[in-house]
C-alpha positions in Angstrom: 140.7 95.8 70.4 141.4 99.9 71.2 138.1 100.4 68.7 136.0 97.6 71.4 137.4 100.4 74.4 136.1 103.5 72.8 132.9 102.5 73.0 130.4 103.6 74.8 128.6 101.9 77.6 124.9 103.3 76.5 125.9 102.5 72.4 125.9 99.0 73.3 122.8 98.9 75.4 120.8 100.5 73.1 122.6 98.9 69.9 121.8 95.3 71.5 118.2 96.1 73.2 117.0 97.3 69.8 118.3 94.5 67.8 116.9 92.2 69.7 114.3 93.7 71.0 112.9 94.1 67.2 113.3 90.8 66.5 111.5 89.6 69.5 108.6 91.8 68.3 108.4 90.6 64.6 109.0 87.2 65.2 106.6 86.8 68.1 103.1 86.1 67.4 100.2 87.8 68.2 99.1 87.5 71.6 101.4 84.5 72.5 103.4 86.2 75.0 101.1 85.6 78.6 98.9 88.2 79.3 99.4 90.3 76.7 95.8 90.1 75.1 95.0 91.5 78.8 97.4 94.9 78.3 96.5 95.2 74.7 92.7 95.7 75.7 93.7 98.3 78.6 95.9 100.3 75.7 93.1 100.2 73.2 90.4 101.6 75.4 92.7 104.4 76.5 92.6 106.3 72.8 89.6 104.2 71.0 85.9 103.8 72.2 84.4 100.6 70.8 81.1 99.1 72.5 82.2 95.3 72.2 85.6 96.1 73.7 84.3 98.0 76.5 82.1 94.4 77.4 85.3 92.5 76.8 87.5 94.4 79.3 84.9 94.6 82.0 85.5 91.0 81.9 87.7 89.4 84.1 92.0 89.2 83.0 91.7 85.7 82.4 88.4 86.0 80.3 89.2 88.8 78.2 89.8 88.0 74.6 90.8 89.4 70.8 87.5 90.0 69.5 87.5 88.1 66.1 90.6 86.5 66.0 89.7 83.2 67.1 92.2 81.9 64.6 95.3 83.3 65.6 95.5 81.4 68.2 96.2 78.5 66.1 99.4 79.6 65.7 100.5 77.7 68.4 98.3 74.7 67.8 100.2 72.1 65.2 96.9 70.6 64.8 95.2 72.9 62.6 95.4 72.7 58.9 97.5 75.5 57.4 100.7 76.5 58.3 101.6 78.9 61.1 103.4 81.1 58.7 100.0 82.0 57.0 98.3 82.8 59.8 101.4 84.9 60.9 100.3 86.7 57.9 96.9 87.1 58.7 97.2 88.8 61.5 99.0 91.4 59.9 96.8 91.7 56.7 92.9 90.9 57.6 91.3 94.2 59.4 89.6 93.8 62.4 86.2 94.0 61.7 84.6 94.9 65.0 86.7 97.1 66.0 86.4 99.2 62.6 84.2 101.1 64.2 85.6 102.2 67.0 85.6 106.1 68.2 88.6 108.4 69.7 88.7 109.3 72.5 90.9 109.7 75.7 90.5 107.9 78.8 93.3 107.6 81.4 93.4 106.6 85.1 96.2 105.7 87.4 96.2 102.6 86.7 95.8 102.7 82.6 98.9 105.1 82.9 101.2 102.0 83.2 99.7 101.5 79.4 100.4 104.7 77.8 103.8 103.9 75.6 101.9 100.5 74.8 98.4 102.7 73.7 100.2 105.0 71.5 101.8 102.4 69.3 98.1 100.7 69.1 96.4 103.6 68.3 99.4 104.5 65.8 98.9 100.8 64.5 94.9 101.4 64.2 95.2 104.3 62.2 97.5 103.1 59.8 95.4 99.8 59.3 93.3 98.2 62.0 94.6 94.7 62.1 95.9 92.5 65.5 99.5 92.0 63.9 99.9 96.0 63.4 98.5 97.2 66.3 100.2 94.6 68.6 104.0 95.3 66.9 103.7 98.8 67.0 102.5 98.6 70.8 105.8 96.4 71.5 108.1 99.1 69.4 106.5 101.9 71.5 107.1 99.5 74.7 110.6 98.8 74.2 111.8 102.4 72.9 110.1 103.4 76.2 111.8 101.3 78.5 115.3 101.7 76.5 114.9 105.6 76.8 114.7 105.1 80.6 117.2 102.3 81.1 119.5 104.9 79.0 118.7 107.5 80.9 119.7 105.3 84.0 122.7 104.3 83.1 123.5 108.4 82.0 122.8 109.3 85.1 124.2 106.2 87.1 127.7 107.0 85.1 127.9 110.7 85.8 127.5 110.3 89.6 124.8 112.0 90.3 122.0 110.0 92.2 118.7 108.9 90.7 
């Protein structure tokens, strides 16, 4: 019990928020959590040029879409021949085709600025291997060491008294 008093307030925060913050992100599938097909086009487009993504995103939030990956979806759907496992798989291990040829570049606003921790782990995840299962993990690892890095910096400040 004296070992459980010596630690530190932060340790556990960022012990648990990592721990189950990874698992959230490797166990989740791509694109099932709402709106995140939405922020994962706004981070792509802040690094990567790529004609058919530039036509999706001017679409509406609701009509935008993962360009080739009509299948992932099925994830969710028990209806579909093959198991869900498989297709966790394939997300991680078939390339994106259209978006192969995409160009760098950098494009920020106010507005895409909200997106930047998410658009470095995609472009990280592109660049390594352009598939949906990379780039959407590495754009919820960049996410969530983001916002534990300013929780932790929070709680720092919050605990040595001075005012945010």
């Amino acid at each position: 019990m004296a070992k459980l008093k010596n630690i530190k307030i932060t340790t556990l925060f960022v012990s648990f928020s990592l721990f189950f913050g990874l698992i959230a992100a490797i166990i989740m599938p791509v694109a099932s959590v709402p709106d995140e097909t939405y922020h994962f086009n706004i981070s792509f487009n802040e690094f990567l040029s790529n004609k058919e993504m530039e036509k999706n995103v001017a679409n509406t939030p609701s009509k935008q879409r993962l360009l080739g990956a009509e299948d992932l979806f099925a994830i969710r759907d028990t209806s579909v021949a093959g198991s869900a496992d498989d297709l966790f798989k394939l997300s991680f291990t078939r390339k994106v085709e259209v978006l192969e040829q995409s160009h760098f570049r950098i494009k920020f606003n106010k507005e895409s600025l909200l997106h930047l921790p998410q658009a470095l782990g995609v472009l990280l995840g592109y660049l390594i291997y352009p598939s949906y299962g990379l780039m959407f993990f590495l754009g919820r690892v960049f996410n969530l060491l983001f916002y534990i890095g300013l929780i932790y910096i929070a709680i720092k400040k919050r605990l040595s008294g001075s005012s945010l």
